[in-house]
Biopython code that builds the backbone (N, CA, C, O; Angstrom):
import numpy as np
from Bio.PDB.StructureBuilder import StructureBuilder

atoms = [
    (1, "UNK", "N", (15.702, -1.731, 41.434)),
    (1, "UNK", "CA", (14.389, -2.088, 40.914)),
    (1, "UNK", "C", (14.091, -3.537, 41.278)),
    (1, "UNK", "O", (15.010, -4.308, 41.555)),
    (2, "UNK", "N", (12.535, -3.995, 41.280)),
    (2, "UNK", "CA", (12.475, -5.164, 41.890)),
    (2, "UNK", "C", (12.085, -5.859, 40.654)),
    (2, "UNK", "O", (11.302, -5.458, 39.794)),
    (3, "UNK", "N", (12.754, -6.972, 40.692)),
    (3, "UNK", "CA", (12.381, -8.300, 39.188)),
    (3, "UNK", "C", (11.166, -7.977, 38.259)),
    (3, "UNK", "O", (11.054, -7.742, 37.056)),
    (4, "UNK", "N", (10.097, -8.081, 39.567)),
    (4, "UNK", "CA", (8.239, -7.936, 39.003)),
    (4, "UNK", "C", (8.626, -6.705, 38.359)),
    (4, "UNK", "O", (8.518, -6.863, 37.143)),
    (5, "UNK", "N", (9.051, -5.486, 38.664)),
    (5, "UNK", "CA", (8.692, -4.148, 37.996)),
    (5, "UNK", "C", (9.560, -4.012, 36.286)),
    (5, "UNK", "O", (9.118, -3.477, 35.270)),
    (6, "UNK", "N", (10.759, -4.642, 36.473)),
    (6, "UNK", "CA", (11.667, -4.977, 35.610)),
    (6, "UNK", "C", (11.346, -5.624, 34.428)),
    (6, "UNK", "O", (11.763, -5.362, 33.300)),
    (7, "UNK", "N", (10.164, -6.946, 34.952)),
    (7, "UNK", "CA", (9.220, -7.764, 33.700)),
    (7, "UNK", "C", (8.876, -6.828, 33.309)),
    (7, "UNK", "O", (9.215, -6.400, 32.206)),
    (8, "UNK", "N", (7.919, -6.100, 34.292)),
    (8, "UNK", "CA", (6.679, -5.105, 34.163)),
    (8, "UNK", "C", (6.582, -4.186, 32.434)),
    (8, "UNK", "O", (5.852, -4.000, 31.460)),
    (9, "UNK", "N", (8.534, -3.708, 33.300)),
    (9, "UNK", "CA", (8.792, -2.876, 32.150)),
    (9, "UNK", "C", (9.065, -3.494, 30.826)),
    (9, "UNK", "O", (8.605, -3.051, 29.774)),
    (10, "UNK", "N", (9.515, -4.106, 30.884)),
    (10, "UNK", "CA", (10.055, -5.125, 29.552)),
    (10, "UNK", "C", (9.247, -5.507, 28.518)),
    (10, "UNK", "O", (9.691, -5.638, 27.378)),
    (11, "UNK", "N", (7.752, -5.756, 28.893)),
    (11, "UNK", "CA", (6.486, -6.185, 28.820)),
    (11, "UNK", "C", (5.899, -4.844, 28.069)),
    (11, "UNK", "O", (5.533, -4.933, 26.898)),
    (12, "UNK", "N", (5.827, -3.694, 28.728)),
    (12, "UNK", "CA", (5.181, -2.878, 28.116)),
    (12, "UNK", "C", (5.841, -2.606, 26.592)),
    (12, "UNK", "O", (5.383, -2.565, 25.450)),
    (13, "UNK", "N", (7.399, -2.416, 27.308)),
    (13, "UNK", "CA", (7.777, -1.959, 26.249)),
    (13, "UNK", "C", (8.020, -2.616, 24.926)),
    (13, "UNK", "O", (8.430, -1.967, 23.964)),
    (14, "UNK", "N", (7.687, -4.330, 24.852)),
    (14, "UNK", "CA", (7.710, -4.824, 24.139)),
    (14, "UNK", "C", (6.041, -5.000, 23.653)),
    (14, "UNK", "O", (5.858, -5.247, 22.461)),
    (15, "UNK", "N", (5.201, -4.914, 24.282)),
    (15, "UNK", "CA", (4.158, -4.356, 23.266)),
    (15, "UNK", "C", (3.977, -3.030, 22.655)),
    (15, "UNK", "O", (3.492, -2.817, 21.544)),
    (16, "UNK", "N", (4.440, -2.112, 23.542)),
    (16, "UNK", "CA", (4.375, -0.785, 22.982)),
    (16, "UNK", "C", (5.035, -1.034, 21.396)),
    (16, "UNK", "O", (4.474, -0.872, 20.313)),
    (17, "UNK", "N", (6.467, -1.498, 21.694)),
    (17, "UNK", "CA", (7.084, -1.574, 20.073)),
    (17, "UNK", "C", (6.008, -2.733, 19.263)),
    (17, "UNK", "O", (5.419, -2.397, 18.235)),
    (18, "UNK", "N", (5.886, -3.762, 19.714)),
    (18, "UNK", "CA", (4.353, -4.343, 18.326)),
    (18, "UNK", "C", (3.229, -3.715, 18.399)),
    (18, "UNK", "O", (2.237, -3.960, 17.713)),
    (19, "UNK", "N", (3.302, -3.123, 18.986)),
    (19, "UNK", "CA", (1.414, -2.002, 17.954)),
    (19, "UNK", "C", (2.306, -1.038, 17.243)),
    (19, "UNK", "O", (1.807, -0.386, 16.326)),
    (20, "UNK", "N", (3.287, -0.904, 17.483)),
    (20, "UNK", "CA", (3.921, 0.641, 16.737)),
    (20, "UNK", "C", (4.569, 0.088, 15.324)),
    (20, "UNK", "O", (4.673, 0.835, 14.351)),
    (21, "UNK", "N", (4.997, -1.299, 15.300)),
    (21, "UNK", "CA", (5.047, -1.729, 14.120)),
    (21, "UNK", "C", (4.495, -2.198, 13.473)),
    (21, "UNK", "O", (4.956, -2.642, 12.422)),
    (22, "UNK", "N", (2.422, -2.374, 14.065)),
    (22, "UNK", "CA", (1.900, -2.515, 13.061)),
    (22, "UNK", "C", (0.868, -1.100, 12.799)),
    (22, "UNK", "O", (-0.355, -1.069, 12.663)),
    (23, "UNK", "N", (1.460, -0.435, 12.792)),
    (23, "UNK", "CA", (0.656, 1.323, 13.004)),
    (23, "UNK", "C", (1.008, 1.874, 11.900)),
    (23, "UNK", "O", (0.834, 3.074, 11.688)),
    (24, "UNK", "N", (1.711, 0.821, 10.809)),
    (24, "UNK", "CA", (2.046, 2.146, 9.470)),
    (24, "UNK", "C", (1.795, 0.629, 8.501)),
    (24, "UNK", "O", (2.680, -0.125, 8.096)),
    (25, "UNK", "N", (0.533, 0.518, 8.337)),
    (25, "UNK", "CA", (0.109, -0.969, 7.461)),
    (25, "UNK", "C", (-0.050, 0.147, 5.981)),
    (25, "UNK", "O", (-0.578, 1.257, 6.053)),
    (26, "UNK", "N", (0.517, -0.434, 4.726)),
    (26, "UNK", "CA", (-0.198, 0.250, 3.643)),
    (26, "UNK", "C", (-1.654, -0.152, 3.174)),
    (26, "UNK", "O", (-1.867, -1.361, 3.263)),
    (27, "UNK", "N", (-2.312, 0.331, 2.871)),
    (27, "UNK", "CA", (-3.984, 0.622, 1.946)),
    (27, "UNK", "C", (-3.898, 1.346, 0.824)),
    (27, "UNK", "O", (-3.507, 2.495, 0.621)),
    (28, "UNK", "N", (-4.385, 0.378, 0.018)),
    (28, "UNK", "CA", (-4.575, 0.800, -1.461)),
    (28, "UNK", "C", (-5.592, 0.219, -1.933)),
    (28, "UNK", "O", (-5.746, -0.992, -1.774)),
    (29, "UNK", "N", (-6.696, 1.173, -2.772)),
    (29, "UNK", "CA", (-7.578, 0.968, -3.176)),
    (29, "UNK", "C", (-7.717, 1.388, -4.525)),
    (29, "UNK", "O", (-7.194, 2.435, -4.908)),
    (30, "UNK", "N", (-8.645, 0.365, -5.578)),
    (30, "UNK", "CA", (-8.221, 0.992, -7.050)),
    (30, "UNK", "C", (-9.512, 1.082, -7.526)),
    (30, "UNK", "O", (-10.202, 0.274, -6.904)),
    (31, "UNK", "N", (-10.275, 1.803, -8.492)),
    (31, "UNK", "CA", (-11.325, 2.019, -8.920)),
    (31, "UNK", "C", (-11.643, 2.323, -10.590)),
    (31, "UNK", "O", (-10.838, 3.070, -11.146)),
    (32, "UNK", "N", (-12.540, 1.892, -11.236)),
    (32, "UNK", "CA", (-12.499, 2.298, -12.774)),
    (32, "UNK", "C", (-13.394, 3.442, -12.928)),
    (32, "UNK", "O", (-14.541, 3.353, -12.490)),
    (33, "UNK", "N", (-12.947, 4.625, -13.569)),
    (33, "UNK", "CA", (-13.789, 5.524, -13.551)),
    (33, "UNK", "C", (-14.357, 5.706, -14.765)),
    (33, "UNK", "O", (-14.836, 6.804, -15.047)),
    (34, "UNK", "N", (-14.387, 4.535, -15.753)),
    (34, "UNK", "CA", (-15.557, 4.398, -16.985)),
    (34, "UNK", "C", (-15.168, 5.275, -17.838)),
    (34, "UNK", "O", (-16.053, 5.929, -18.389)),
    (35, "UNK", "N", (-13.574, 5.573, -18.234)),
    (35, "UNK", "CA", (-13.128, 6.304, -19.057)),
    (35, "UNK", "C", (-12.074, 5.681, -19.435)),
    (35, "UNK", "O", (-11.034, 6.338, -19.384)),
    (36, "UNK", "N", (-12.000, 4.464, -19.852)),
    (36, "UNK", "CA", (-10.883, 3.655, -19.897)),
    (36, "UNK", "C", (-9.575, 4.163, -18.887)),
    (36, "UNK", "O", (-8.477, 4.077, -19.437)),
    (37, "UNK", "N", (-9.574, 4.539, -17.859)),
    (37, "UNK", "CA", (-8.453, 5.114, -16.408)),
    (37, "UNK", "C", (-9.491, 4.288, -15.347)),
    (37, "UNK", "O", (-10.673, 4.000, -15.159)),
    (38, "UNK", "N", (-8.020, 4.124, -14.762)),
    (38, "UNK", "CA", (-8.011, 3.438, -12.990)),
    (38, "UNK", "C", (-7.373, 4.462, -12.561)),
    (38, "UNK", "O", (-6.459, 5.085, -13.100)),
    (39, "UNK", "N", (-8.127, 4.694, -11.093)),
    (39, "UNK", "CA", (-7.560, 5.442, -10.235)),
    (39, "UNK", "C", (-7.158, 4.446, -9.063)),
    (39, "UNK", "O", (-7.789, 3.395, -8.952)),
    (40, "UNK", "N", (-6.214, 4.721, -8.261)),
    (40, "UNK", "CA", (-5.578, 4.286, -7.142)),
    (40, "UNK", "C", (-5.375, 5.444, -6.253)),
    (40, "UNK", "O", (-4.881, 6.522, -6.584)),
    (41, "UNK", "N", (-5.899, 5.034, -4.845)),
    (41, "UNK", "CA", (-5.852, 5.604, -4.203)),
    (41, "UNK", "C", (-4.824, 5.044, -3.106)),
    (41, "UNK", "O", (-5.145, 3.879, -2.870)),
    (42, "UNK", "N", (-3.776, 5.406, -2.390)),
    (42, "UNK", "CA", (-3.084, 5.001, -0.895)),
    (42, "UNK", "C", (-3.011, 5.662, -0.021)),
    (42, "UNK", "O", (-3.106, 6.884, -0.134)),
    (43, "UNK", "N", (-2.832, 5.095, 1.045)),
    (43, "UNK", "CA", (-2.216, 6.012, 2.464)),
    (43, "UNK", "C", (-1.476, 4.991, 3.424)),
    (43, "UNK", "O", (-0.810, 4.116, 2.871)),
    (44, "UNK", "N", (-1.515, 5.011, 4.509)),
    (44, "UNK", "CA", (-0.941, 4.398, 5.678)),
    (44, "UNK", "C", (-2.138, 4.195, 6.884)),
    (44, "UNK", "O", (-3.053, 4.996, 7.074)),
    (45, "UNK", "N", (-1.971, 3.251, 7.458)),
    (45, "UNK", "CA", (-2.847, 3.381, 8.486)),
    (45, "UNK", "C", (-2.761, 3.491, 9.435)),
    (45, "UNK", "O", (-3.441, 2.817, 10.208)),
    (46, "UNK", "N", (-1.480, 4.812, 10.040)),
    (46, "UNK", "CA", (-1.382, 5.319, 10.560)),
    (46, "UNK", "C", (-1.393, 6.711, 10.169)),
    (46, "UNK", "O", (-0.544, 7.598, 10.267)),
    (47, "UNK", "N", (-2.295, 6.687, 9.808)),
    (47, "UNK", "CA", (-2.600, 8.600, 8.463)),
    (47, "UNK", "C", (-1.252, 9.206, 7.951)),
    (47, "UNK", "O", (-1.052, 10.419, 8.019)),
    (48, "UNK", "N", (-0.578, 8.568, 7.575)),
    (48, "UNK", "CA", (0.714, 9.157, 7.061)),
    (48, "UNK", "C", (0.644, 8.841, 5.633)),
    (48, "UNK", "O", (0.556, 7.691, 5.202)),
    (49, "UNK", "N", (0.688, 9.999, 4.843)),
    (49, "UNK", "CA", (0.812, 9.734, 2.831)),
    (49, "UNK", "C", (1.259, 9.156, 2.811)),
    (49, "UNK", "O", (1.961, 8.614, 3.664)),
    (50, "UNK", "N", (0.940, 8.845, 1.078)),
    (50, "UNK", "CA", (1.110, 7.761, 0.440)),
    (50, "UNK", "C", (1.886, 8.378, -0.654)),
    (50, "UNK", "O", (2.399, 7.521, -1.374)),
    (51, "UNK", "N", (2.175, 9.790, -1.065)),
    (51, "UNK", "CA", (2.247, 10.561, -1.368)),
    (51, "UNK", "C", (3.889, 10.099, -1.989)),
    (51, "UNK", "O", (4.619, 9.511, -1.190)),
    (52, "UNK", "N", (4.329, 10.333, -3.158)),
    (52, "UNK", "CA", (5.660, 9.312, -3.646)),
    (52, "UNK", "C", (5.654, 7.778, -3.590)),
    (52, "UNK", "O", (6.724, 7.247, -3.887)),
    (53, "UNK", "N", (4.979, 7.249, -3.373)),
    (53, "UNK", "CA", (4.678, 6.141, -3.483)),
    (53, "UNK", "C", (5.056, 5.323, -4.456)),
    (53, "UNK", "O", (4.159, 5.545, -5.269)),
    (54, "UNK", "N", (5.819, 4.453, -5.003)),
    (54, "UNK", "CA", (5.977, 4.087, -6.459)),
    (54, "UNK", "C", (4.928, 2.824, -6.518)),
    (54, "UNK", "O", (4.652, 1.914, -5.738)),
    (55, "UNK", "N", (4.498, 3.197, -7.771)),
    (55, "UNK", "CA", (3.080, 2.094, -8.358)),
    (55, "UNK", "C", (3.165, 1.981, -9.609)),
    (55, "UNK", "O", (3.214, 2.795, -10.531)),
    (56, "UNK", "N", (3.182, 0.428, -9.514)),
    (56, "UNK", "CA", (3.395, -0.506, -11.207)),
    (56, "UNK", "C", (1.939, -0.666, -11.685)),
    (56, "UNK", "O", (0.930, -0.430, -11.019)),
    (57, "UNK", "N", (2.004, -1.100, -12.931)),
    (57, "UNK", "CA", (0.973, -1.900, -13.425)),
    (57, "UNK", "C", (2.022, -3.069, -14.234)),
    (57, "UNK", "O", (3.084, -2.764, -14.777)),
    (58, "UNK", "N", (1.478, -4.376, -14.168)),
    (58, "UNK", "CA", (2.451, -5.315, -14.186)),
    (58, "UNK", "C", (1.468, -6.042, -15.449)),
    (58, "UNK", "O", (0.300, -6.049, -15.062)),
    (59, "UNK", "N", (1.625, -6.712, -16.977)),
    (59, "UNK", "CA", (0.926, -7.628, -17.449)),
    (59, "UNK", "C", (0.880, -9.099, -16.801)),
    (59, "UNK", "O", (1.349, -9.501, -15.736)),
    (60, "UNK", "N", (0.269, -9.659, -17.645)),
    (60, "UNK", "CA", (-0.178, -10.885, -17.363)),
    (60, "UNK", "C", (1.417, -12.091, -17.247)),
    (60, "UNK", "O", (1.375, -13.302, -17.030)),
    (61, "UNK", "N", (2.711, -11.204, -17.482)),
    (61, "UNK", "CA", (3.938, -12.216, -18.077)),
    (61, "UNK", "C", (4.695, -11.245, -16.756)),
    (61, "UNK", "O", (5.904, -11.425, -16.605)),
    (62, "UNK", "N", (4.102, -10.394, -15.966)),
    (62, "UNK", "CA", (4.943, -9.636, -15.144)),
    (62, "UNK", "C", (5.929, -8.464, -15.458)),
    (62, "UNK", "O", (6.723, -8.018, -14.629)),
    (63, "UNK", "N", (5.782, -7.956, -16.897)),
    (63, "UNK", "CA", (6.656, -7.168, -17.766)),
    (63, "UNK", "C", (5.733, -5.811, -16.998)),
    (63, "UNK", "O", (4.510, -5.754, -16.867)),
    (64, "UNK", "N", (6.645, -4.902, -16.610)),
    (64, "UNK", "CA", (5.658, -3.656, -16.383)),
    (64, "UNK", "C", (5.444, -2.942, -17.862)),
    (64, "UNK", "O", (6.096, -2.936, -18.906)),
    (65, "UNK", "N", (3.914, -2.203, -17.321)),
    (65, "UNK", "CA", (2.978, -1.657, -18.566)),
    (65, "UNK", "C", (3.380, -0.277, -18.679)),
    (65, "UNK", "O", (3.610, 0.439, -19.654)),
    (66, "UNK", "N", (3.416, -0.016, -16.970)),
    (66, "UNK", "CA", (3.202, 0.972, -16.753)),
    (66, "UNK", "C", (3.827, 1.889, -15.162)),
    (66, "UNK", "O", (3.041, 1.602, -14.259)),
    (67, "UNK", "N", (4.800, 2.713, -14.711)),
    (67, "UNK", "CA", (4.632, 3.428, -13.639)),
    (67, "UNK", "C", (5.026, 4.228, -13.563)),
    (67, "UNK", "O", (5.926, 4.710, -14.252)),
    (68, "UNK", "N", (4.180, 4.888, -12.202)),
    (68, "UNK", "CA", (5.045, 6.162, -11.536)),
    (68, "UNK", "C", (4.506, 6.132, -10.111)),
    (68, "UNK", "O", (4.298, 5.107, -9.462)),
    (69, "UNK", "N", (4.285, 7.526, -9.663)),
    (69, "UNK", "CA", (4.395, 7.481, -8.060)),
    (69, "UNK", "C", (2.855, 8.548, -7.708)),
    (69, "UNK", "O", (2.128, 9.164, -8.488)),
    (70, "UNK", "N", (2.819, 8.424, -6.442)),
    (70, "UNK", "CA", (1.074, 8.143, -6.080)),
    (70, "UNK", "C", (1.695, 10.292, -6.159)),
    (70, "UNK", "O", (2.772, 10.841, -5.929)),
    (71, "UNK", "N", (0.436, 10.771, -6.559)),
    (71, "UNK", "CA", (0.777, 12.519, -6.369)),
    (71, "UNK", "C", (0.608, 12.706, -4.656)),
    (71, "UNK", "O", (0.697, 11.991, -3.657)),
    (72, "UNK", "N", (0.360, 13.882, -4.929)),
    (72, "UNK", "CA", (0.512, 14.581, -3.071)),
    (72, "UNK", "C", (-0.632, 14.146, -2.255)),
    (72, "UNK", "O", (-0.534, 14.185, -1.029)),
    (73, "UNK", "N", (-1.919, 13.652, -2.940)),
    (73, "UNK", "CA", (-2.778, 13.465, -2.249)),
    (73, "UNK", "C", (-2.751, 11.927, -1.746)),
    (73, "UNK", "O", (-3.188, 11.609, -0.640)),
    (74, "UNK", "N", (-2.246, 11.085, -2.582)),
    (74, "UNK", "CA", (-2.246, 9.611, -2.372)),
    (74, "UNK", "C", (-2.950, 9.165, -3.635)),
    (74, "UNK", "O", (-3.384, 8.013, -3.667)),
    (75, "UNK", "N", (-3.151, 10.185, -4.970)),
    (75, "UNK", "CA", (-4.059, 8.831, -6.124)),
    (75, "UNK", "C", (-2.929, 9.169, -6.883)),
    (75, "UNK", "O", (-2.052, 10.032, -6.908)),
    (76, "UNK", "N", (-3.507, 7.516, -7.885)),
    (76, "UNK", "CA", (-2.089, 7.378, -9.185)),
    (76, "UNK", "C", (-3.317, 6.803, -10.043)),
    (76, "UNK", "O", (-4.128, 5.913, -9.787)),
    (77, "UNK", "N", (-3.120, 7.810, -11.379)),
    (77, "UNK", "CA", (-4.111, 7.441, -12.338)),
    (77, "UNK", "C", (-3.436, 7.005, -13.774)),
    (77, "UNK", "O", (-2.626, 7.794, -14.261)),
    (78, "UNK", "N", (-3.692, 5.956, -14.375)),
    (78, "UNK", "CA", (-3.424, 5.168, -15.657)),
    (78, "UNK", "C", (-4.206, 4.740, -16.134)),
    (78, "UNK", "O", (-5.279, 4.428, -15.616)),
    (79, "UNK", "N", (-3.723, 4.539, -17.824)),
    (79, "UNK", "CA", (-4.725, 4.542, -18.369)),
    (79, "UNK", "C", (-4.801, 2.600, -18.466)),
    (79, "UNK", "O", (-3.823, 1.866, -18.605)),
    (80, "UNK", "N", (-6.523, 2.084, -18.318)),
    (80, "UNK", "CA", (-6.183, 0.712, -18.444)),
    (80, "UNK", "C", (-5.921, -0.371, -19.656)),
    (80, "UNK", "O", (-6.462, -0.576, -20.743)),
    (81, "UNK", "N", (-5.028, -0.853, -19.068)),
    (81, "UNK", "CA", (-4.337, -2.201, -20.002)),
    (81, "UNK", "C", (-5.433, -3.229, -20.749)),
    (81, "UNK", "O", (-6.369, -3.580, -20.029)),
    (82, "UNK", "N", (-5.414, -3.670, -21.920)),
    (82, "UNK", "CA", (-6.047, -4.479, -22.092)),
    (82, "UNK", "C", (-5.939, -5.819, -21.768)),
    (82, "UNK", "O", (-7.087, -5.674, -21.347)),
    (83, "UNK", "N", (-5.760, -6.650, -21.613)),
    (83, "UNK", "CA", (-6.290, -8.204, -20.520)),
    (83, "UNK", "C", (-5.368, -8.011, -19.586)),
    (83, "UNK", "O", (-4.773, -6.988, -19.247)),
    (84, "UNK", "N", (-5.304, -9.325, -19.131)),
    (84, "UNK", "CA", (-4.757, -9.655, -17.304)),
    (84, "UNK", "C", (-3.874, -8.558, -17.043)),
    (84, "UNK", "O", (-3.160, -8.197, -17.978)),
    (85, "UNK", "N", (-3.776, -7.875, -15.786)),
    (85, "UNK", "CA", (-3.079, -6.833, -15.359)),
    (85, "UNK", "C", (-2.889, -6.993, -14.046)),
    (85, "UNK", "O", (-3.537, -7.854, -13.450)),
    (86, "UNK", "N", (-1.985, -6.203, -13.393)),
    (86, "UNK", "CA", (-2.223, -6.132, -11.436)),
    (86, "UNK", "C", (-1.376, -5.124, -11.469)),
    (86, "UNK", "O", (-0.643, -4.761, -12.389)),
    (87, "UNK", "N", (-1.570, -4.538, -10.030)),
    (87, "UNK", "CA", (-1.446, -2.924, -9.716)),
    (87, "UNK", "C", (-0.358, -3.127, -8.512)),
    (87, "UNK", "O", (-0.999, -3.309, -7.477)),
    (88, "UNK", "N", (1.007, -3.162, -8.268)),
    (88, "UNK", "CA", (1.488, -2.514, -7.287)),
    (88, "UNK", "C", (1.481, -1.721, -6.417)),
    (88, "UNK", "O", (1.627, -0.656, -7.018)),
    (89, "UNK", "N", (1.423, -1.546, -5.575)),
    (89, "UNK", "CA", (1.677, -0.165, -4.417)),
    (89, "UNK", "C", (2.806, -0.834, -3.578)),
    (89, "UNK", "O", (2.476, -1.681, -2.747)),
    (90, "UNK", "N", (4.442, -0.425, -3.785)),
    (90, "UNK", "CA", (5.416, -0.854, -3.409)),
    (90, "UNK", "C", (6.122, 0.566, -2.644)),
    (90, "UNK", "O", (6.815, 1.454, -3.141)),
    (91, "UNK", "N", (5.572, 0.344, -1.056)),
    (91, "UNK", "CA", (5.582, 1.416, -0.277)),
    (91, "UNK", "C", (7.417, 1.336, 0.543)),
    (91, "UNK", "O", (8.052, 2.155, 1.208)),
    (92, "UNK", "N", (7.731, -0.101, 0.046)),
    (92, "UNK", "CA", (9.238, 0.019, 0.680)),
    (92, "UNK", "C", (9.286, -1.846, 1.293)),
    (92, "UNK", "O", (8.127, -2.156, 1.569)),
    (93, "UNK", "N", (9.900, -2.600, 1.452)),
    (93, "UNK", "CA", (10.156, -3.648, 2.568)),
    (93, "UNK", "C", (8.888, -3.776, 2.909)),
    (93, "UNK", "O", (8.580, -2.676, 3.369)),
    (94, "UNK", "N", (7.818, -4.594, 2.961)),
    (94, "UNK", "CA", (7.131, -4.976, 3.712)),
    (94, "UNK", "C", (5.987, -4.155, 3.466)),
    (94, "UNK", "O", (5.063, -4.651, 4.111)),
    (95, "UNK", "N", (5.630, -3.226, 2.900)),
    (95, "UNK", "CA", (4.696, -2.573, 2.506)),
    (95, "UNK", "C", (4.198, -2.614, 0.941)),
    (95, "UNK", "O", (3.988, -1.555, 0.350)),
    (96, "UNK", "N", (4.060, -3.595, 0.444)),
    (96, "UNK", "CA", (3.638, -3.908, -0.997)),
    (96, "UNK", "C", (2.562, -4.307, -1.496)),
    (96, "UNK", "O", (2.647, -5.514, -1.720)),
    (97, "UNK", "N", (1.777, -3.969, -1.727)),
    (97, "UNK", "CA", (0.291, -4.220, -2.046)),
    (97, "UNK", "C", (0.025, -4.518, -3.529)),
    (97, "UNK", "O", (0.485, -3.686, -4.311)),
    (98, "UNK", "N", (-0.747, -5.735, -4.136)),
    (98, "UNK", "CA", (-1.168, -6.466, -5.032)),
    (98, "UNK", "C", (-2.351, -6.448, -5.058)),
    (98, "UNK", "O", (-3.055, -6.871, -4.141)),
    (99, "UNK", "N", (-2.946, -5.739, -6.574)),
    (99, "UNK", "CA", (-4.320, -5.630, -6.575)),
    (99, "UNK", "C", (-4.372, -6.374, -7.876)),
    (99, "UNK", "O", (-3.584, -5.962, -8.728)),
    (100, "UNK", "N", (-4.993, -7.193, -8.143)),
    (100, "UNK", "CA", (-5.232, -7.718, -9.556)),
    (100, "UNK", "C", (-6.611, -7.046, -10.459)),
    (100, "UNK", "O", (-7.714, -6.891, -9.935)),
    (101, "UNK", "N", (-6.428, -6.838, -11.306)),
    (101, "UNK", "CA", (-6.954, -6.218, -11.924)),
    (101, "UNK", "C", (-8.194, -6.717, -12.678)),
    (101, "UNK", "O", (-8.784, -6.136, -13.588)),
    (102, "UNK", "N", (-8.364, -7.435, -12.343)),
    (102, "UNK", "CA", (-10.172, -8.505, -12.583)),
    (102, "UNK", "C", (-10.736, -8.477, -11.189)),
    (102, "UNK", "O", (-11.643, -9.308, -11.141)),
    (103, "UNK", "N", (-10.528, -7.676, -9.671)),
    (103, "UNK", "CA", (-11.306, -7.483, -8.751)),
    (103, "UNK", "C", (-11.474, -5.894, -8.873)),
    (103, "UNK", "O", (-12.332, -5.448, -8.111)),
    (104, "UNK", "N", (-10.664, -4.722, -9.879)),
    (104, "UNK", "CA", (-11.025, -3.865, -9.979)),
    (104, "UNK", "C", (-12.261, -3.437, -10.386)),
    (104, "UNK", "O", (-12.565, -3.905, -11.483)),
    (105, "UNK", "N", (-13.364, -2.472, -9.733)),
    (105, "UNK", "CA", (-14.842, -2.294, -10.124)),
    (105, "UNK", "C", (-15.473, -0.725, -10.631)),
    (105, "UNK", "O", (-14.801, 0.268, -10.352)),
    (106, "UNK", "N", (-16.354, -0.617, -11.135)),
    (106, "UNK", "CA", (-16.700, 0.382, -11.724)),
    (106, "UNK", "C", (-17.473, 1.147, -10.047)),
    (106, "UNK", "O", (-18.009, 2.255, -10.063)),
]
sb = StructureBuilder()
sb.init_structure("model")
sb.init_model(0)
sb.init_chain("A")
sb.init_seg("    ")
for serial, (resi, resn, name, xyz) in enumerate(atoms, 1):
    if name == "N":
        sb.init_residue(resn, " ", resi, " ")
    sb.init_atom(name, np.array(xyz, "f"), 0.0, 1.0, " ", f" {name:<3s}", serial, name[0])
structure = sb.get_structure()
């Protein structure tokens, strides 16, 4: 093989592997549905569930309120805390999502 083709390859394949490690970003979105419950919704953004997912609700001192894990579709519904709160979505290493719970909206 000649040097140039050798970069060539090296090159691809080292971008190929950084888009592929950023191809599974977590998304989580939380919503009040005016029944004293938040819903949370997750997935991946590489369309892969969210589905087992483990998700906190954390108080204002960091003591959890509240968890369990996202169902088959990707939502996790609880009932809401009264003052300061924030929402986990702790998808593994590097996939952890922080929603505070005063940007949550009706």
């Amino acid at each position: 093989m000649h040097t140039k083709t050798i970069i060539n390859s090296l090159l691809i394949s080292g971008l190929l592997t950084a888009s592929a490690a950023f191809a599974h970003s977590p998304m989580c979105s939380c919503y009040d549905n005016g029944d004293k419950t938040i819903t949370c919704e997750g997935a991946f953004s590489d369309g892969s569930s969210a589905a087992g997912v483990t998700m906190q609700v954390k108080g204002a001192n960091n003591k959890i309120i509240t968890q369990g894990k996202m169902d088959k579709v990707g939502n996790y519904t609880f009932k809401k805390p009264a003052g300061d709160y924030k929402v986990v979505f702790d998808g593994g290493p590097g996939h952890q999502i922080e929603i505070n719970g005063k940007s949550i909206k009706k």
